[in-house]
N, C-alpha and C positions, 0 to 999 in steps of 0.2 A: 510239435510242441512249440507253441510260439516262445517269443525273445523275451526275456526278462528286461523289464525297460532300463535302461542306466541312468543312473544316478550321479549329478555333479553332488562332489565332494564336498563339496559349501553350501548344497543344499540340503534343507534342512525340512524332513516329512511331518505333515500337519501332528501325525501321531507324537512323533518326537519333540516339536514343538511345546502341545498340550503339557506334557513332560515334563518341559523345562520352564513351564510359565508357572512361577510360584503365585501363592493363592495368598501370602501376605502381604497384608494393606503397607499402604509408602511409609514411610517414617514421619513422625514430628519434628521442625525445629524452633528451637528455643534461642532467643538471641538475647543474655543477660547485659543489658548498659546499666552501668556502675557510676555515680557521679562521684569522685574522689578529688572534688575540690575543696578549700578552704571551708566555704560554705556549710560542709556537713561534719568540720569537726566534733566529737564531741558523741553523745547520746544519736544522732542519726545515723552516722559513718558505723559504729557498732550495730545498731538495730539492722542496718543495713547487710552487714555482711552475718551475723547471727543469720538474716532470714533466707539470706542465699543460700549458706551451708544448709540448713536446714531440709530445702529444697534437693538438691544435690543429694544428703544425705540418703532421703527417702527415695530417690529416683534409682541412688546406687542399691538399694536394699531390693526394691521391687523394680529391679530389670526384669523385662518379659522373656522367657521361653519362646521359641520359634510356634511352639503350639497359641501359647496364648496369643500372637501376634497375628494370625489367621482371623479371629474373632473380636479381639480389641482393638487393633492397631499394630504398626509397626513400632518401632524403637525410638525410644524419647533422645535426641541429640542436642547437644548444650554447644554455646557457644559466646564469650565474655569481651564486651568491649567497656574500656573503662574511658574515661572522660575527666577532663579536670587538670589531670595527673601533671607530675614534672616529665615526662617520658612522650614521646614521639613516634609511633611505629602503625601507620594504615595507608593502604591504596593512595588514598587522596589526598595526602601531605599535612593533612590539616591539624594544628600545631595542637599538643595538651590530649590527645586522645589516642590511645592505647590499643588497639586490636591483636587479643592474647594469641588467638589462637589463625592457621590456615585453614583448617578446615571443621566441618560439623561433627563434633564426637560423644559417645553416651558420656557420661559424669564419673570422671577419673579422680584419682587421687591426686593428679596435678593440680588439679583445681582446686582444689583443696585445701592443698599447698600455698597454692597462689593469693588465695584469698586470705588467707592465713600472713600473708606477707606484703598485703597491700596496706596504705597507710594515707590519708586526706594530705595535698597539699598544704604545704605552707604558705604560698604565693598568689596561687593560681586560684581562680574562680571557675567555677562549672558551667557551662553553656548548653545547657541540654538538646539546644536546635542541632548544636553540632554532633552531639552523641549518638542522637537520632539519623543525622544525616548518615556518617559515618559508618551504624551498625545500617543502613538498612542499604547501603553499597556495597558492606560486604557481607552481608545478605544474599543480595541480588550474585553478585559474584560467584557466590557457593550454587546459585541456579543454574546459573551458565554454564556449571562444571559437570554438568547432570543432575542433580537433584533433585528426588522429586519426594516430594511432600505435602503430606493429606492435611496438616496445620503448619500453622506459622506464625506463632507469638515472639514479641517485643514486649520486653519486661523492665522496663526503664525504673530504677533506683533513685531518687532524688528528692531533694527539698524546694525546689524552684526559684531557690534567694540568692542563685551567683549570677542571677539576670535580675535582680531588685532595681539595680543601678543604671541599666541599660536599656536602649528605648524597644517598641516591642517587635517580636518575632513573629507582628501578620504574615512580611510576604513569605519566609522562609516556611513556617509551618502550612501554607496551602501547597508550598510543593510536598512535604512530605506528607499533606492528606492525600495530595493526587499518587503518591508513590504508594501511600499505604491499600489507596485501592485497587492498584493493576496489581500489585503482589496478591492482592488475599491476605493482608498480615493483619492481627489482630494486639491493638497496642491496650499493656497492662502499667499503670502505674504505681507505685508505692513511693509513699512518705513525705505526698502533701499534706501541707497544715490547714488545721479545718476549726477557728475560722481563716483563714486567706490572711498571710503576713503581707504580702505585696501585690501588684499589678501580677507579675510573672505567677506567681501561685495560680490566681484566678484565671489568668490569660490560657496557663496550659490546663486546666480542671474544663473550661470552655471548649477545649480543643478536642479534649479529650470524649466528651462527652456528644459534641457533634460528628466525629467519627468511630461511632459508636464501639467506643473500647471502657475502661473501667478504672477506677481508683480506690486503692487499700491506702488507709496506716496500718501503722506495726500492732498496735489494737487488736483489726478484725483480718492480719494477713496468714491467719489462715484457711480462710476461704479461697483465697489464690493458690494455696499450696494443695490441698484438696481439690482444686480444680483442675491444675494440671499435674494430679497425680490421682488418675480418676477409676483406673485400673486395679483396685480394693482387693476385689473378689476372682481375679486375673492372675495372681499371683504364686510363683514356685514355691512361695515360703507357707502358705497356708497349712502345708505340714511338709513333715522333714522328719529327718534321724539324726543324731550329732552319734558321731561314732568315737567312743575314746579307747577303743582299741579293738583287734581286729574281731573279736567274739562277743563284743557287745553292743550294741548299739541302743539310745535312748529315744524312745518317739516323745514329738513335740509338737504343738500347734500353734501355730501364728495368727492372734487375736493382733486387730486395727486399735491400738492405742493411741491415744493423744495429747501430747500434754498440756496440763490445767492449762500452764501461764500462758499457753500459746496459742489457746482456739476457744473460741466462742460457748455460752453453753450450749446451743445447739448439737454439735460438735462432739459435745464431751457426752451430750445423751448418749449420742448412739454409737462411740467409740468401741463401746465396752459392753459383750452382749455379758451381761449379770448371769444367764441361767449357765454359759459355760464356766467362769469362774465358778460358780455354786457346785458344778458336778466335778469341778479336778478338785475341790473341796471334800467334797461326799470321797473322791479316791482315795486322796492321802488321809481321810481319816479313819479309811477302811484298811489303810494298807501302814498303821502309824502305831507301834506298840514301844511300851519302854520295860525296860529292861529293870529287874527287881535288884535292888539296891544293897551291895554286898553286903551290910550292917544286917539286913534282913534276913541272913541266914543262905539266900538263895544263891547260888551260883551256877555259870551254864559250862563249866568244867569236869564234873562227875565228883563237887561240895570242893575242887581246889582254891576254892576263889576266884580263879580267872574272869576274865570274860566268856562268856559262849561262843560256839562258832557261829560266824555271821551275825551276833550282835556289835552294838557299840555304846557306849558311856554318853552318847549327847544325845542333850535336854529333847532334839524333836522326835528322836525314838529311835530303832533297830529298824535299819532300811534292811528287809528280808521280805524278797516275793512272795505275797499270801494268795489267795484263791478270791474269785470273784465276789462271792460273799462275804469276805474275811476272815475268814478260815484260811489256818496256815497250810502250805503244800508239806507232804511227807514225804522232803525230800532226807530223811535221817535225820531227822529230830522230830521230835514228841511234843505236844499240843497241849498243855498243861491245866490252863485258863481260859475263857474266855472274853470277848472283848465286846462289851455295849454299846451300840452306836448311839452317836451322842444325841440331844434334843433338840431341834432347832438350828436352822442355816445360820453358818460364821461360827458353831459353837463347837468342843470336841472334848469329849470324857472319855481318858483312857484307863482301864485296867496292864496290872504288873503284867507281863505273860513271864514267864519262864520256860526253857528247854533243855531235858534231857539229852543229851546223843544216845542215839541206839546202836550207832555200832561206829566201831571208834575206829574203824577204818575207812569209812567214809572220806570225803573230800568235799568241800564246798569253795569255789572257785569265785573269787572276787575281785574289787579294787580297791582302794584304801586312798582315803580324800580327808584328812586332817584324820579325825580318830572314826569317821563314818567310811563301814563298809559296804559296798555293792556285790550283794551274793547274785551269780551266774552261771549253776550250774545247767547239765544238761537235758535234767528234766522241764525247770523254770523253761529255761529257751524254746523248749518243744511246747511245751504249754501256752504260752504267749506266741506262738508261731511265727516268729521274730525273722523271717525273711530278709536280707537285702541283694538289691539289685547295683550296681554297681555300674551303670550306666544312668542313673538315675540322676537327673542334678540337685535335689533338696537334700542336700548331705552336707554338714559339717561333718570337719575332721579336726579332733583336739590335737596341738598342737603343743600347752604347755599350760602350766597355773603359775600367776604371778599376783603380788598384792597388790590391792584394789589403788594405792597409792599410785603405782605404778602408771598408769594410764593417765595422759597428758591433760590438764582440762581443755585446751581446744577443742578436744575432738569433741568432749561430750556435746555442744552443740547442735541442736538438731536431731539427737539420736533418739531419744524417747519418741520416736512413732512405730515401733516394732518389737511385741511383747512376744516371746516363745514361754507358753503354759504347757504342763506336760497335758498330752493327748486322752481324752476321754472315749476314745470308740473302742469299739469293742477288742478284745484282744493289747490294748496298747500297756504301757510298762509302765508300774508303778516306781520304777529305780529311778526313771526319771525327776520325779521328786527328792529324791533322797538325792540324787548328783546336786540338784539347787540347792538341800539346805547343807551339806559335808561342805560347800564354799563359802556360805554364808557361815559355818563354824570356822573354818580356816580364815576369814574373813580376805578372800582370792576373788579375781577373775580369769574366767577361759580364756586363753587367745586359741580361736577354732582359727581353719580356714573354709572357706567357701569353696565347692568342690565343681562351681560352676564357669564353663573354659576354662581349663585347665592349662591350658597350653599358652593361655595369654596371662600377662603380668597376674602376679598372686595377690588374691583376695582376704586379708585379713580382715578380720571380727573380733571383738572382744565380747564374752556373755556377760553380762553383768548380775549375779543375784539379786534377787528380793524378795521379801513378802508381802503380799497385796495387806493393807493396812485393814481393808472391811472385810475380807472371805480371807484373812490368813490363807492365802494360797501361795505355794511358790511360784515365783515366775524369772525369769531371764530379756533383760535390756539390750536391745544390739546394739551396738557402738562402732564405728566403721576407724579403722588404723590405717592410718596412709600408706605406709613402707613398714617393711620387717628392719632398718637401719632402727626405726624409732623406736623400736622394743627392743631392741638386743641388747644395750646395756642396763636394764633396769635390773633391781636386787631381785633377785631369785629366793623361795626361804630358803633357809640354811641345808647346805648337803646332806649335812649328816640325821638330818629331820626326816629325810623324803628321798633318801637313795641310799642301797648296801655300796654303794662304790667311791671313796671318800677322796672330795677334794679335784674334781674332775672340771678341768676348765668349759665353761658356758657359756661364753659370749656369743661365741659363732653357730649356737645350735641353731636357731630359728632362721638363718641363711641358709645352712645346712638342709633341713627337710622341703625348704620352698627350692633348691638348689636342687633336691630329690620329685618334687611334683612338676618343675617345671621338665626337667628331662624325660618323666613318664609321661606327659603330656595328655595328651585323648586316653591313650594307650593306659594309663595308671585307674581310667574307670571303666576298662574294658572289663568284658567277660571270659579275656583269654585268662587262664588256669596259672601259665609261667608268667603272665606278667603280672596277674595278682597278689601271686605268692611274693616275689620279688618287689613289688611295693608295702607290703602287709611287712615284710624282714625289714625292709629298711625300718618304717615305723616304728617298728619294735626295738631296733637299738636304737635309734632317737629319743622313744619314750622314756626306754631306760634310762638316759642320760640326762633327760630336761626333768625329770622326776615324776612320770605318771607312771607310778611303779604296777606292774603285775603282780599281784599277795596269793600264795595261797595258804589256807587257813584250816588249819586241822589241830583239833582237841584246843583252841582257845590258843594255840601258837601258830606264825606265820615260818612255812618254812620254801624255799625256792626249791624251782622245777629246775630239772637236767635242763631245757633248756636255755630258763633262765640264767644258771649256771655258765651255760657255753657263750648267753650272752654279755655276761657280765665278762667274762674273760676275754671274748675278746676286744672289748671297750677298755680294757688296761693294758690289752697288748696294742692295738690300734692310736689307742687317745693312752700315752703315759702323761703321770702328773708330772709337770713341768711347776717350777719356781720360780713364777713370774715376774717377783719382787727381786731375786736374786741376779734375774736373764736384764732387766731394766736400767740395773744397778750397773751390771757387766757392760753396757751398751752405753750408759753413761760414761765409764771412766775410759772406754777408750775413743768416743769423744775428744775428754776433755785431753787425752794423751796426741792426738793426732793435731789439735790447736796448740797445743805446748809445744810440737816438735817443728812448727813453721815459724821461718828465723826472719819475725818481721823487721829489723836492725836492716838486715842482708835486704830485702826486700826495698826499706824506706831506701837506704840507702844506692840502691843499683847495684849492687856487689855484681863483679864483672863474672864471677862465676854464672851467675843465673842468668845473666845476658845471654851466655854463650850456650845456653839450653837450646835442644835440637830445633824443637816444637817453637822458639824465638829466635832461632836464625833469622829463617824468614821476614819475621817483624823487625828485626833492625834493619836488617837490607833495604822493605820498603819504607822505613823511615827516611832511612839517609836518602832515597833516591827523591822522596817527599823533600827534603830541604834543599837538596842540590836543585829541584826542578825551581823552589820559591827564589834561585839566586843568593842562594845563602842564608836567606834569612829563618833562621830555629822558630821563632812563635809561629810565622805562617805555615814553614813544613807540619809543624808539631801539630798546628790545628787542622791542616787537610790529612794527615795520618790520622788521627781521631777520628774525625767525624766518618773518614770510610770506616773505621773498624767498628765501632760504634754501628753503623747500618749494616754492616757483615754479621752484627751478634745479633741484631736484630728482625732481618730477614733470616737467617740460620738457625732460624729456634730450636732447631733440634739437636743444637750441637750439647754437648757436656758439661754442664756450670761448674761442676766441680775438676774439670780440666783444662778443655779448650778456652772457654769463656772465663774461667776463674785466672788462666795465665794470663789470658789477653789485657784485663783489666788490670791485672797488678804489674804488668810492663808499662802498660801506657800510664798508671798513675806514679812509676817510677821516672820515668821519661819527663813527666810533668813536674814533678818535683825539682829534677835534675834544670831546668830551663824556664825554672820561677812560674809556672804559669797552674796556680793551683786553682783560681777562678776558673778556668777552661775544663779542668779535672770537675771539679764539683758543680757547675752547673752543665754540663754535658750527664754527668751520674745523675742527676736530680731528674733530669728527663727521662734517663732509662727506667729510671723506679716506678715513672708516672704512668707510662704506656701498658695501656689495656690488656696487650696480647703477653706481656711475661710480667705481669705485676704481682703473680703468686710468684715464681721464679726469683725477681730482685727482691723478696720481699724476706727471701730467704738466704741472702747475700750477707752473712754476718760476719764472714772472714775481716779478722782486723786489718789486715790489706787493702781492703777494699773502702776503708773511714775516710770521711771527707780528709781531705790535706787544710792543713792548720800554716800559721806562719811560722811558729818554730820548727813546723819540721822541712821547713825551706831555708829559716836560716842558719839549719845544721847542714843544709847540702854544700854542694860544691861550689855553688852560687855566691856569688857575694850578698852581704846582708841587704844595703841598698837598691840590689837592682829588684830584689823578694819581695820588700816590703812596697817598691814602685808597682810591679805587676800585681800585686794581694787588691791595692787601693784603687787599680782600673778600674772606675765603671762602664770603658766604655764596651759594647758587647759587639766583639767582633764577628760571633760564630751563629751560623743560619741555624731553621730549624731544619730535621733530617729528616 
C-alpha cells in the first residue's frame, strides 16, 4: 500500500485554499475632508455637516450583508479629516488639520457624534491644498497597512475663500494630481460657489475638472449621495419583521425614499414606486373597519356597552386580522355587516361592522398601543404563516415607546431616505398597519433595535409614524440614535397609563436590555431552543417594565396570564419601589453633615493636633529636613517641599482626593499660611487646577480648606502682620514650572 505523502503543517492544500479564499469584492474607502475654517462660518459650515450626516446616515442604514457583498461590493469604510480647525493631530505635523480617526471604519455613531460637536474656527482659515494633502497621506498610510480596496473616493467639503487672499496652489495641486493618479482616487467636491467669488474657487473648479473628478452644491448633492450609496436594491432592509414581542412579529417593506428638500426632481420620480403605496393602500382598506358607535345602540359586549373584544374606539378603525378578501376570520366572533370597497385610488368608504362573541370563553390574545389593539391569536398566526427564523438579520426588536418629543432634533438629519410600508406579498400581516396608526394615536416613537451583529456595539433606531399625505398610507421613518445614554432619560408616558405595576424606576431599562443583547451575543439569534427561550424571558420582563404590555382580552375586559402574573411579581420582588426623592434628600444632608463636621478654624490655624496626624508625620519630617537642607531658610524649604508634593499628587493620580491628596493639600496650605507665603499656596493651586490629566479631579476640590489664602487669614496666623502683607505684595516669582 503505498505511503500517504506528509504534509508540512503550514501548508496549506489547493482544496483548502479554494475554501478559504472568500468570493467578496475588496472594500470602498471614503476619505471625508471637512474645511472647518473661519471661511465657512455661517450657512456653509451647516449645509456642510447636514450633508455628511446625511450620508453616514444612509450608509449606517444599508450596511451590506456578507451575501449582498459577493455581488455588489464589499463594505463602504469612512474616514474624517478636518482642516481649518484650532486642533492639531496628523502624521505630518501640518498645523490646523485634524485626522479623526487611525484607521478605515464602516459609519459609527462616533461619527456622528463628532460631527455633531465640530464647530468653524474663529481664527484660522482653510487651506484646502493642505487638507488634500493631509487626507491623501493618510490615505496612502491606511494602504500600506494592507488595504485593499476596489474604490477610493475623496470628498472634500469647502467653499474655496480661505485661500481668496493667498497666492495660488499651482505647484502644490499638480503634486496632488500626480498623487491622485498612482492611488486610483477619485476627487468629489462640494460647496463651490457658482458664479466663482474668487481666484481660488475657479482655480480649484479647474483642478478639479482636469483630473477628471466632480462638483456638487448643496442644491443638487444628492446626486453624490445616490452615487455613493448606489447599492438601492442590495439591501437587508428591503423587507424585514419588527418583532414587538415574542409571538408577534409585524412584516414590512423598505421602499427608497427621498427627501423633497434634498434631491432633485429627478430623484423624487423614481424614489417612490406609486403602485406599491397604491396596494398597502388597497390592504389597510381592506383590512380597516370601525366600530358602531355606543349611542347607536350596538355593542360588542353581549348589549353591555363595552367595547368588543379585539376592537378599539380610534377614528382609523378596529385593527382585527380579516381574510384576504375582507372577510373577517372566524376566529369566535360573528360577521354582522359587510364592508364596500371603496371607489377609486387614495379614497376609502367604511361600513360600521359589529360583533357578537359566540362563545364567551374564547380568548383573543393581543397588544394594547394607546387605546389600538393588535389581536394575535392562533388561528390568525397559522393563517398568515407568520414564520421566523431567528438567524435572520432583517429583524427589529422593539425596545420601548416614547413621545415623538423625545427624540433629539440632530439626529433627524439625514434620516428621511428609509421608509418601512407594511408588506403587500402574499401571506403578509395586516397588524402591521394598525402598530403604525395606535402610535400615531399615542402620538409615540419605537425605539427598535437592529438585530444586525449582535455582538458588536448596539444599534439603535427610532420608527417614526406617518401618513403618506396622497395614498393615506401608513408608513415608518428610520431615524438612527447614537447611544442608549441619549434615550434614557427621556419622559416615559406615565406608569400608571401603560403598566399594572406602579411607580417602577426607568431610567436604566434601555442599558438594561442592550446589557442583555450584548451578552447573548450571536448566540441571542441562534436557533438553539435554551438560548431562545432565555432571551425571549428576559424580553419579556423588560417589556413589562418599559411598558409594552402583554393584554389579554376576553368578553371586552383585559385580564392577566398566570404568567404574566409570575412576572409582574417578580419585578416587585426584583426592582422594589425605591423613593428616589427621599434617598437624594438623605444623601444630601449627610453631605452637608460631613462639611459641617471639618474644624476649618483648626485647620487655618495648624492646630498642632492635626499636625501630629499619623498619615502627616511623615510630611513634617520632610519639611523640616526641606529647610534644614536650604540653611535655614523657611520660604526656600517651604517652596522645595511644595513643589515635590505637588508632583507626588500629580504623577500619583491614583491616590484618594478625598484622603491622601485632600490631607496633603490642607497641610501644606496650613504650613503656608503659618510662613506668610500665600502667593506660593495659590499660584502653585492654580496650576494644579489647570493640568489636563486631573482637571475633573480639582475641579471637584470644593473643600473649604482647600480656598485660595487671603491676607487676613495670614494676618491672624502666628506671623506678624508686616512680614504677611511683605510676602502677599511679592511679585517676584520665585517657583519653577513642575
Amino acid at each position: 500500500m503505498p505511503r500517504r505523502k506528509a504534509v508540512d503543517k503550514d501548508e496549506v492544500s489547493p482544496a483548502a485554499a479554494k475554501r478559504k479564499t472568500t468570493k467578496t469584492k475588496p472594500d470602498n474607502a471614503n476619505v471625508i475632508v471637512i474645511d472647518a475654517g473661519k471661511n465657512m462660518e455661517g450657512e456653509p459650515f451647516h449645509d456642510t455637516i447636514q450633508t455628511v450626516e446625511w450620508l453616514l446616515t444612509r450608509k449606517i442604514m444599508r450596511s451590506k450583508s456578507d451575501a449582498d457583498r459577493k455581488t455588489a461590493g464589499g463594505m463602504d469604510l469612512f474616514g474624517i479629516v478636518v482642516f481649518g480647525c484650532d486642533e492639531t493631530d496628523n502624521p505630518l505635523g501640518t498645523e490646523g488639520v485634524l485626522a479623526k480617526e487611525e484607521v478605515l471604519q464602516m459609519a459609527t455613531f462616533d461619527q456622528m457624534r463628532f460631527l455633531s460637536e465640530l464647530s468653524p474656527s474663529q481664527k484660522t482659515y482653510g487651506d484646502y491644498a493642505q487638507g488634500l494633502i493631509v487626507a491623501l497621506d493618510w490615505l496612502k498610510r491606511r494602504l500600506e497597512d494592507g488595504g485593499d480596496f476596489d474604490k477610493k473616493n475623496l470628498i472634500l467639503f469647502t467653499n474655496a475663500l480661505g485661500n481668496r487672499d493667498r497666492p495660488t496652489h499651482r505647484t502644490a495641486l499638480e503634486v496632488i494630481a500626480s498623487v491622485l493618479a498612482a492611488m486610483d482616487v477619485e476627487l468629489h467636491v462640494v460647496g463651490l460657489t457658482d458664479p466663482p467669488e474668487s481666484h481660488s474657487v475657479t482655480e480649484l473648479k479647474e483642478f478639479v475638472a482636469e483630473n477628471g473628478g466632480s462638483t456638487y452644491d448643496y442644491s443638487n448633492v444628492g446626486k453624490l449621495i445616490s452615487k455613493l450609496s448606489a447599492y438601492q436594491q442590495l439591501t437587508r432592509l428591503n423587507y424585514f419583521q419588527l418583532e414587538i414581542a415574542k409571538d408577534i412579529k409585524l412584516n414590512f417593506k423598505c421602499i427608497n425614499y427621498i427627501s423633497k428638500a434634498r434631491s432633485d426632481k429627478e430623484e423624487r420620480m423614481r424614489a417612490v414606486d406609486p403602485r406599491t403605496l397604491k396596494a398597502v393602500h388597497r390592504q389597510r382598506h381592506l383590512f380597516t373597519v370601525e366600530e358602531t358607535s355606543k349611542e347607536d345602540g350596538a355593542s360588542g359586549d353581549g348589549g353591555q356597552g363595552g367595547p368588543s373584544a379585539g376592537s378599539s374606539s380610534y377614528g382609523f378603525g378596529t385593527f382585527r386580522p380579516t381574510g384576504p378578501n375582507g372577510a373577517a376570520k372566524d376566529n369566535g366572533f360573528k360577521k354582522e355587516e359587510a364592508m364596500d370597497e371603496g371607489e377609486g385610488e387614495g379614497t376609502q368608504q367604511q361600513k360600521e361592522y359589529t360583533y357578537t362573541q359566540v362563545n364567551p370563553e374564547d380568548k383573543a390574545y393581543g397588544y394594547v398601543f394607546g387605546s389600538s389593539k393588535l389581536i394575535m391569536d392562533k388561528e390568525t398566526k397559522d393563517s398568515y404563516n407568520l414564520s421566523f427564523n431567528y438567524n435572520r438579520s432583517s429583524v427589529f426588536q422593539l425596545i420601548c415607546t416614547v413621545p415623538e418629543n423625545a427624540i433629539h432634533p440632530q439626529y433627524m438629519a439625514g434620516t428621511e431616505t428609509r421608509v418601512f410600508v407594511p408588506d403587500t406579498r402574499k401571506g403578509a400581516q395586516p397588524a402591521a398597519g394598525a402598530f403604525v396608526e395606535g402610535l400615531l394615536e399615542a402620538k409615540a416613537v419605537a425605539i427598535v433595535r437592529f438585530a444586525f451583529n449582535a455582538i458588536a456595539q448596539p444599534t439603535l433606531v427610532a420608527l417614526k409614524p406617518r401618513i403618506h399625505p396622497e395614498y393615506n398610507t401608513p408608513m415608518l421613518y428610520g431615524i438612527r440614535l447614537p447611544f442608549a445614554d441619549d434615550i434614557r432619560h427621556t419622559m416615559f408616558p406615565p406608569l400608571e397609563k401603560i403598566d399594572p405595576i406602579k411607580s417602577i424606576e426607568k431610567l436604566d431599562l434601555i442599558d438594561e436590555l442592550i446589557d442583555n443583547f450584548m451578552a447573548e451575543g450571536e448566540g441571542a439569534l441562534s436557533n438553539s431552543h435554551r438560548q431562545r427561550e432565555a432571551y425571549l424571558k428576559r424580553n419579556q420582563l423588560i417589556f413589562e417594565k418599559v411598558g409594552v404590555r402583554t393584554s389579554v382580552i376576553k368578553a371586552g375586559e383585559r385580564e392577566l396570564t398566570e404568567t404574566q402574573k409570575n412576572i409582574i411579581e417578580h419585578v416587585r420582588r426584583e426592582f422594589p419601589i425605591v423613593d428616589y426623592k427621599a434617598m437624594k434628600a438623605a444623601e444630601r444632608e449627610n453631605e452637608r453633615q460631613k462639611v459641617a463636621e471639618v474644624d476649618v478654624d483648626a485647620l487655618l490655624a495648624g492646630n498642632e493636633e492635626e499636625e501630629e496626624q499619623e498619615d502627616l508625620k511623615p510630611m513634617k519630617a520632610d519639611l523640616d529636613a526641606k529647610v534644614a537642607k536650604s540653611a535655614g531658610d523657611e520660604k526656600k524649604g517651604m517652596s522645595l517641599f511644595l513643589k515635590e508634593q505637588f508632583a507626588h499628587i500629580i504623577v500619583n493620580a491614583s491616590d484618594s482626593p478625598e484622603e491622601i491628596n485632600l490631607n496633603k493639600l490642607q497641610f501644606a496650605r496650613s504650613w503656608c499660611i503659618r510662613t506668610a507665603e500665600p502667593k506660593l499656596f495659590n499660584d502653585l493651586m492654580g496650576k494644579l487646577r489647570n493640568l489636563d490629566d486631573i482637571k475633573e479631579w480639582a475641579a471637584r476640590c470644593t473643600n473649604p480648606a482647600l480656598r485660595p489664602i487671603t491676607t487676613v487669614e495670614c494676618e491672624k496666623s502666628e506671623v506678624n502682620e508686616e512680614k504677611a502683607k511683605k510676602w502677599w505684595i511679592d511679585d517676584e516669582d520665585d517657583d519653577d514650572d513642575f
